[in-house]
N, C-alpha and C positions, 0 to 999 in steps of 0.2 A: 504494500500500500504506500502510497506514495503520499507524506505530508504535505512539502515544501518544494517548487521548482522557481528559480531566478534564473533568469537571461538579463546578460550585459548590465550588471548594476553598474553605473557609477558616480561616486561620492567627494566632494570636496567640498570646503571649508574655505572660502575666501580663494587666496591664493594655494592654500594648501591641500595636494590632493592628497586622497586615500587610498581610492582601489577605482579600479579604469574597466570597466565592459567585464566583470565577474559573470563566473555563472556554475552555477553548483546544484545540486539536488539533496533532498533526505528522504527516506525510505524509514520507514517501520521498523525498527530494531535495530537499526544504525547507530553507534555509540562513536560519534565525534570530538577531536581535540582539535582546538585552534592552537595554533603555533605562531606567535609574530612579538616585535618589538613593543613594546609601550609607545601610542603616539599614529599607530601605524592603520588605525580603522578599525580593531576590536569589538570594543564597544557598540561605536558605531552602527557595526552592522548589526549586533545583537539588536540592536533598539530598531533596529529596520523590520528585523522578525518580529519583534513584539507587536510592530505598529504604531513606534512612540517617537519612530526619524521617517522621514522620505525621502529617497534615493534620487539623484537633479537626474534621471536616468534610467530605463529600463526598467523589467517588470518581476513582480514577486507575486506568485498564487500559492496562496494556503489553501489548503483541503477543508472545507468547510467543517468537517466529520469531527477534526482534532481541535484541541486545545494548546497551547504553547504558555507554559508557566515559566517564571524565571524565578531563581533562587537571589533574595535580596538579600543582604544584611544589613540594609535598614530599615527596621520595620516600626508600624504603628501600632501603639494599644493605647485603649484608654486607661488611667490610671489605677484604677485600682482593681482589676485584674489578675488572679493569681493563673500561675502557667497553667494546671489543670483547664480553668474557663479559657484563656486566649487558647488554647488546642480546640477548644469545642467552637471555635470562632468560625470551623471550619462550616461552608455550605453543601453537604453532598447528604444523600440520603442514609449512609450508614451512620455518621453525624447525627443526625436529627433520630435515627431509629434508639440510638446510644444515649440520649439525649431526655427522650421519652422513659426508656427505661430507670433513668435514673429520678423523675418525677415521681413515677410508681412508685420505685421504694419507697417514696414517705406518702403515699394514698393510700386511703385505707379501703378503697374499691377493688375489690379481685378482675371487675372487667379493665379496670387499666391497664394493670399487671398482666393479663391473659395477650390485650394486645399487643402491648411491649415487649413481650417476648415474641408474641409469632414478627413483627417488624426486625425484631435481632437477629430472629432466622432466616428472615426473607433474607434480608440485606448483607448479611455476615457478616453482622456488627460485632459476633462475639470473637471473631480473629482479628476483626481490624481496632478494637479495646486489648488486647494482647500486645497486637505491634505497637500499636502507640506505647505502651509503657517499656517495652523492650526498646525500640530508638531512643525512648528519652535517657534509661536507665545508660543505655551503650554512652548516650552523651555527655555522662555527669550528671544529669538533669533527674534529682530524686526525690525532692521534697517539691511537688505539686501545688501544695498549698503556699508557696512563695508568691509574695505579688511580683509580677511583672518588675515594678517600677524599684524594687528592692536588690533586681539583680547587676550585675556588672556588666561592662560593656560585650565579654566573650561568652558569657550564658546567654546573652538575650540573643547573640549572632546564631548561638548552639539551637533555642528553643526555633527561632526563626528558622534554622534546616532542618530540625523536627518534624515543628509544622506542612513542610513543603511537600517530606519524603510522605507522611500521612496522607497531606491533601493527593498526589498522585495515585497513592494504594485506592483511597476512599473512592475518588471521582471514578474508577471502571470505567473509562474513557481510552481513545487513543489520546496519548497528548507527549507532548514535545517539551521534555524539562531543560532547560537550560540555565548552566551553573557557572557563575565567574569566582573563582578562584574560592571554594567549597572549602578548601583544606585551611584556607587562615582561621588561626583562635582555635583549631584541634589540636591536642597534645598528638601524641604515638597511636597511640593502644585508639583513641577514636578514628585517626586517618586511615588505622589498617582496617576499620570495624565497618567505615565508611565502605572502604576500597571493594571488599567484601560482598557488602550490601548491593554496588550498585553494579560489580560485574554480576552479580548473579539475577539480579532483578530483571525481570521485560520489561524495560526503558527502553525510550528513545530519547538518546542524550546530546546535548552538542557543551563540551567542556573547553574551559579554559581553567588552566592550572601550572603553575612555576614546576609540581613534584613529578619526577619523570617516574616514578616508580609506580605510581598511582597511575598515572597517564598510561604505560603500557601493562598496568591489571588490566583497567578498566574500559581504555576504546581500542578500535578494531580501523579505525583510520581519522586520518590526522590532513586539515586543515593548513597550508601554508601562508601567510598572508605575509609578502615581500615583494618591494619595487613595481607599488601600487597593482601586484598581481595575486590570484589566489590558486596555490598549486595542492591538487589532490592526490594523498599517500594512504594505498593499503597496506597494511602492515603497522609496526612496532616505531617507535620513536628512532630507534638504531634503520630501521627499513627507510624511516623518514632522514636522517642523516643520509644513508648514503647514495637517497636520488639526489638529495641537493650538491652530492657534491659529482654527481656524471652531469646535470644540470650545467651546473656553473663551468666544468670541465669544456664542455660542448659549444656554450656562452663562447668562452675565449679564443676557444679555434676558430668560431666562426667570428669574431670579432678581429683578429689577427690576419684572416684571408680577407676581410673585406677592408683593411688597413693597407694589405699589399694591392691589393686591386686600387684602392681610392687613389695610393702617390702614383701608378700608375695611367689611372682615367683623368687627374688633376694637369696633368701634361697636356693631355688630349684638349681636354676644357680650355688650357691655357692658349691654346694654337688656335683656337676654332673663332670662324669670323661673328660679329653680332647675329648678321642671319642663318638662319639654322634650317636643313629639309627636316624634312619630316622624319627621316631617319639617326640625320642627328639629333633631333627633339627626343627622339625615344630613348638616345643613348645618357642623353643629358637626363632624362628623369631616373633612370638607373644608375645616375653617378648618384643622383641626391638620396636616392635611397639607401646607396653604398655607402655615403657620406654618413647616413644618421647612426649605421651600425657600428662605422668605424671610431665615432664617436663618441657610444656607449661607455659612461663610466661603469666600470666595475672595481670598482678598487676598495679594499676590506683591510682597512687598518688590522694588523694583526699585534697581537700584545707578546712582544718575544724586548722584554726590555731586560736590561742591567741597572739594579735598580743601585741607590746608591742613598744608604739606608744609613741613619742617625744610628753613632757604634753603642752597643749594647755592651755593657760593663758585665764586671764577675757577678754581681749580685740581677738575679730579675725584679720578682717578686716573691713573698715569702709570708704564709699567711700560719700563725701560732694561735691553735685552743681556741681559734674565736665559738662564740654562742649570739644566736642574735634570737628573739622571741619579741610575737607582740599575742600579748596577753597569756592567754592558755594553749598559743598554739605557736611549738618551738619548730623551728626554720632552721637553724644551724647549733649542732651540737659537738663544741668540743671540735671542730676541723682545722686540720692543718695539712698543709702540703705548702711545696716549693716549687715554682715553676721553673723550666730551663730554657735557656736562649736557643729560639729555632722551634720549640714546642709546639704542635698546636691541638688545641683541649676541645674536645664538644663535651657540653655540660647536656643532662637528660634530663625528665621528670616528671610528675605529673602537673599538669597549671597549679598555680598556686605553693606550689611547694617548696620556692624560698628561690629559685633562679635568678630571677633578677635581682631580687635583695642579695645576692652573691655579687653578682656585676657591681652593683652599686657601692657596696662596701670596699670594694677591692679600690676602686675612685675615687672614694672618698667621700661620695655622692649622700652615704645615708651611715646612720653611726650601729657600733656591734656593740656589744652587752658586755662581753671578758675577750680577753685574749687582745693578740698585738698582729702590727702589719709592720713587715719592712719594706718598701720599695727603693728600687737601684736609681742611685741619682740620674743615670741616663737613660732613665724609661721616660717615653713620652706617648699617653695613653692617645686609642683613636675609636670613638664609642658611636658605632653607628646602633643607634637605639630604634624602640618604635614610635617616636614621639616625631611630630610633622618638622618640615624645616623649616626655617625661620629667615624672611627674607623683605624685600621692599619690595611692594606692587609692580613696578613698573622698571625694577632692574633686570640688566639683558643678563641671560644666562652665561657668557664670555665677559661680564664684570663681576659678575659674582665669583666665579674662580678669579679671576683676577686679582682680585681685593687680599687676598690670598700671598700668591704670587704670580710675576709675568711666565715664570719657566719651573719645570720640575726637572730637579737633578735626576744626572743618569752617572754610572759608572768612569770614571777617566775622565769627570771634569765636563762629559757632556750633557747638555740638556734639551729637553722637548718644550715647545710653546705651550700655551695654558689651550689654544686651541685644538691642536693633538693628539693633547691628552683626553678635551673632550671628546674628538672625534676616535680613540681609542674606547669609549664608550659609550658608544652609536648617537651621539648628538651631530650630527652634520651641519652643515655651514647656513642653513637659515635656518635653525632650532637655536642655534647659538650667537645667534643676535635676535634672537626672540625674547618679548619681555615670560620673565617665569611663572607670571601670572596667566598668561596662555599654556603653559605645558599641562599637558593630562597629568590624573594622579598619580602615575604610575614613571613618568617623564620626571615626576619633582621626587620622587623616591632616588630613581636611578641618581640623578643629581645631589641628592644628601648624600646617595654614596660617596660619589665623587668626593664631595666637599671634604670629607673625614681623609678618603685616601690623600687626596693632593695636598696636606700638611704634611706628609711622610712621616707618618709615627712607625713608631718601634716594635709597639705594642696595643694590639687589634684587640677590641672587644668586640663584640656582633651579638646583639640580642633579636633575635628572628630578622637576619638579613634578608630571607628570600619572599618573605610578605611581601604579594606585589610589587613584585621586582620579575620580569619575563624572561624567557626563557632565553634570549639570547644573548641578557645582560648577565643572567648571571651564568652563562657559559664565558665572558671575558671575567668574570669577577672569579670565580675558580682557577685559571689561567694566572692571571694576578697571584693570586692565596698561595697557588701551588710554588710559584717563583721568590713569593715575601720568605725573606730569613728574621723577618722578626718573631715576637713570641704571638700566639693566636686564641683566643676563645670563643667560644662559637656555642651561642643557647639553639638551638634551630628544631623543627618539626621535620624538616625537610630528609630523608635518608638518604637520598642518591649526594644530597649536597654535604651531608657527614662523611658517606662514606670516603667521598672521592677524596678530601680535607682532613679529616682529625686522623690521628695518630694514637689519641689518649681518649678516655670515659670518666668524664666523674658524673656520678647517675647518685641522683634525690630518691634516695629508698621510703622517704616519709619517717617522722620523728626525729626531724634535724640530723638524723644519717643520710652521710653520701660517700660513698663506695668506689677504690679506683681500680680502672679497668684499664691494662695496655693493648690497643689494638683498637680498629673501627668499628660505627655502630652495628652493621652486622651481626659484627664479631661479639659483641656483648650481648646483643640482643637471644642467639644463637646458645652461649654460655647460658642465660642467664633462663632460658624458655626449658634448658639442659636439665636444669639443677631444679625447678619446678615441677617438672616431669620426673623427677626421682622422687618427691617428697608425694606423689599424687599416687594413690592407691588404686590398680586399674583391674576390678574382679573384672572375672570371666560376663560377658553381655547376658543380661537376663532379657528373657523373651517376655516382649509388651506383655502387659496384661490386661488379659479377656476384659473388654468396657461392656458392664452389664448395665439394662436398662435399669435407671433409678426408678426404685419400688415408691410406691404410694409412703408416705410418712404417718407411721401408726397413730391413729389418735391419740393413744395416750401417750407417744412422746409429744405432739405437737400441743397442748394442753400448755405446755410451760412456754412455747414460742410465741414472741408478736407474729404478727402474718410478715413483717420484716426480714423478722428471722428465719421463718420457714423459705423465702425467696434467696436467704444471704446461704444456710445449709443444701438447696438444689445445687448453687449455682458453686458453691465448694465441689459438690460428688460429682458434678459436671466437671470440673476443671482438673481434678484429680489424677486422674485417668491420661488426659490430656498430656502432664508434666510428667508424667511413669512411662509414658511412650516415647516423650521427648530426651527422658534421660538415659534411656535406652540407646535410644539413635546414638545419641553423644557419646556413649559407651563404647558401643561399635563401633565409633569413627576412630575414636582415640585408640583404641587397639589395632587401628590397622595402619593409623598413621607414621610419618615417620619425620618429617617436615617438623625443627622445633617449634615454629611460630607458632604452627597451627595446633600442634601438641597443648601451647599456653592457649590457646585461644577456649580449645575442648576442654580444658581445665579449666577457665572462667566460666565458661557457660556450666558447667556440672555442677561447679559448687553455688551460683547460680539459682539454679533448678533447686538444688538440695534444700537452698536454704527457705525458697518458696513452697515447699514439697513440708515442708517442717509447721510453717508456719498454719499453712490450712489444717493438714492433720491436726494440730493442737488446738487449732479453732474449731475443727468437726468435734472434737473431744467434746469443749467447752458445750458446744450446742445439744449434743446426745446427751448431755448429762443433766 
């Protein structure tokens, strides 16, 4: 089924174009990744699909059939709202079926109740009240009764893909989810739970996303968006590498023949009189044609520098016993370590569990409780944070580094413009006399990077660099990393950008322990799913058990139940059953698994189950008695 077909979009902005006579399709269970620079039409074109931009150009037919939803993270509620209500916010009929039944529970009419339930069967409200609490719980998202307006900026982005991943389940529609960058504001253990989720789901997806390892779980082709063109790749992110580089190979040969033909037909041009026959008229529109290929810039600043890097003394830094707590919830206990020149550290954790107050302490930025810091007189910190940049409305991007300096040093006394080095990271020659109040959000990101590098510190911190930051910037920021000899720490979500970078693990175990691991995330992750799998007890698979119809509820037990209670004890023996099956499954996966991720993963979901499995038991108890 075919949702979406475009011919010849094309899109520009003043003088600034985007993308030139595009034309793509999507098909019914097409899981798509856009790939392109910050700056480059992204967006754009999303909002083309939505129906919130129009193209100066060509044509887009949606299938009338589908829906196309877009994952937001910024969303609205009204204020007092607890997440439970903003998830029922949703409009679909299992919604409203879900909705009703929970009416009933407090009516004292058995025909409510009688209805409410046949609507939860029609609709299969009673799986899609399961999922809902399973995505939120995968989320962090466990106390329901939270208002809205009580949570922080990364729970409400959380509840907000909650919400979405539900409205999709609910609506049993075709429809078209489209997600910009889904993985900012998830720890680990959510982006892989994500990843999971939505390779296995019947979705039609079109993704943009920095995580290449999520990108090739989860789509099946990839979206090129470069030199206002859009180039389509079946296959894997590595599939997608290496057409672009037979592409550009192809580019240059044919660029290099039409360079020797052009000094050649240039001669010709030069001898030939004002009047032209008809045959040299032809030959002349073939030179100009010659002319525009010969033309063609191709040229790709490559980042192969000698950097020439402020000298790092015997001492780096050195951190003794510190402890840092705010209130009843301790962050750092007792940590010490030494870092060494050339290091570089990825820190791990769950959100909240003392990262950045790590970073910040180490700065100076925020104060610790006991214990001491040494830093080496010759560190000179470079903190690229998640806090926006800070800058004047109307200054051009090429004074903003400037203000800085005119040149950055290179090895031997040489040095690059401040130009350069923008153009070392893909700001080109009219971005960079553009004032920074026109760059997209993701254009002023790449540029606070910049701003941090081109100080030349010594010593890098990075608290989630690859947040909107795209995928071809930070293939030169990797490039960079891998060359810097200073010391390095790196908070990131991101594992393709750990593994390729850290060397070291220090991982937030929770209770102000943190844990050092030598080797990349993988590597620890790998370890660490290892030693889980050893302490997890895996009997032999018990066979589901027989789900017999619930028997009528004797009168004289029910004598002692509100009609409440009798609706709260069906729908326990209902779900019983249900969780004894499911634990089952998980049994027998894990016994045949071998994969450690997924080892921890069937380890979370069992104990999981066990501990939901415990709880109604103990409430059947309570009610039988």
């Amino acid at each position: 089924m075919n949702y979406i077909s475009a011919e010849n979009l094309t899109k520009s902005f003043g003088v600034k174009k985007l993308f030139t006579d595009i034309t793509f399709h999507i098909n019914e269970g097409d899981k798509i990744a856009i790939v392109a620079k910050n700056g480059s039409g992204k967006s754009t074109l999303l909002k083309i699909l939505m129906g919130k931009e129009i193209a100066d150009s060509g044509t887009v037919v949606i299938n009338k059939d589908i829906q196309v939803v877009l994952f937001d993270q910024e969303i609205d509620f009204e204020g007092e709202l607890n997440v439970e209500e903003f998830m029922m916010t949703l409009d679909s009929a299992p919604i409203m079926a879900l909705k009703n039944y929970h009416h009933a529970l407090l009516s004292e009419d058995p025909d409510d109740m009688d209805k409410a339930l046949n609507e939860m069967e029609i609709h299969e409200a009673w799986d899609l009240e399961n999922e809902m609490s399973q995505i939120l719980s995968q989320l962090k998202i466990t106390d329901l009764t939270s208002k809205m307006k009580t949570l922080s900026g990364g729970q409400i982005k959380r509840v907000a893909l909650a919400k979405l991943l539900v409205e999709t389940r609910a609506q049993h529609r075709h429809t078209l989810l489209i997600m910009d960058e889904p993985t900012n504001h998830l720890d680990v253990d959510m982006v892989e739970w994500l990843e999971n989720y939505l390779s296995k789901a019947m979705v039609t997806l079109l993704l943009v996303t920095h995580d290449r390892y999520f990108l090739d779980a989860v789509c099946d082709k990839i979206w090129e968006m470069e030199d206002y063109n859009l180039y389509v790749h079946n296959g894997s992110y590595g599939t997608y590498l290496e057409n672009k580089i037979i592409r550009e190979e192809n580019l240059n040969s044919t660029i290099d023949k039409a360079q020797n033909l052009y000094r050649k037909e240039l001669e010709w041009m030069r001898r030939q009189p004002i009047a032209r026959t008809t045959k040299s008229k032809s030959r002349q529109d073939d030179f100009y044609e010659t002319e525009k290929i010969a033309k063609t810039d191709t040229r790709k600043e490559k980042l192969e520098l000698d950097f020439e890097m402020k000298r790092l003394g015997q001492k780096i830094l050195e951190l003794h016993h510190i402890s840092k707590s705010f209130g009843d919830k301790v962050l750092l206990k007792d940590f010490s370590y030494q870092f060494q020149r050339g290091e570089k550290v990825g820190i791990v954790g769950k959100n909240g569990a003392g990262k950045s107050t790590l970073l910040n302490i180490i700065q100076g930025l925020e104060p610790y409780d006991s214990g001491s810091i040494e830093t080496g007189e010759t560190i000179k910190f470079g903190y690229f944070s998640q806090k926006g940049l800070q800058y004047k409305e109307e200054q051009r991007v090429i004074d903003f580094i400037k203000d800085i300096s005119e040149n950055f040093p290179l090895a031997n006394g040489r040095t690059i413009s401040a130009s350069q080095f923008l153009r070392l990271f893909l700001f080109d020659d009219q971005t960079q006399y553009s004032p920074i109040s026109k760059l997209s959000g993701g254009e002023k990101r790449r540029l606070h990077l910049m701003y941090v590098l081109y100080q030349n510190p010594n010593f890098l911190i990075f608290d989630e660099p690859t947040n909107d930051l795209d995928l071809p910037t930070l293939t030169v920021l990797e490039n960079f990393l891998l060359q810097f000899q200073g010391s390095l720490i790196i908070v990131s979500h991101d594992r393709y950008f750990m593994d390729r970078i850290v060397d070291h693990v220090l991982a937030f175990e929770g209770d102000g322990i943190i844990k050092d691991f030598v080797g990349n995330f993988s590597e620890y992750r790998e370890k660490k799913a290892s030693e889980q799998s050893k302490k997890v007890s895996t009997p032999a698979p018990e066979a589901p058990k027989k789900v017999e119809a619930v028997k009528p509820v004797q009168a004289s037990a029910t004598k002692k139940l509100s009609f409440k209670e009798q609706q709260e004890l069906k729908e326990i023996e209902k779900e019983m059953p249900k969780l004894e099956k499911s634990r089952a499954e998980i049994l027998e996966n894990l016994n045949n698994e071998t994969d450690y991720e997924k080892i921890a993963v069937y380890s979370k979901d069992l104990e999981t189950i066990g501990e939901k499995l415990q709880d109604l038991e103990m409430r059947w108890l309570e009610l039988q008695d």
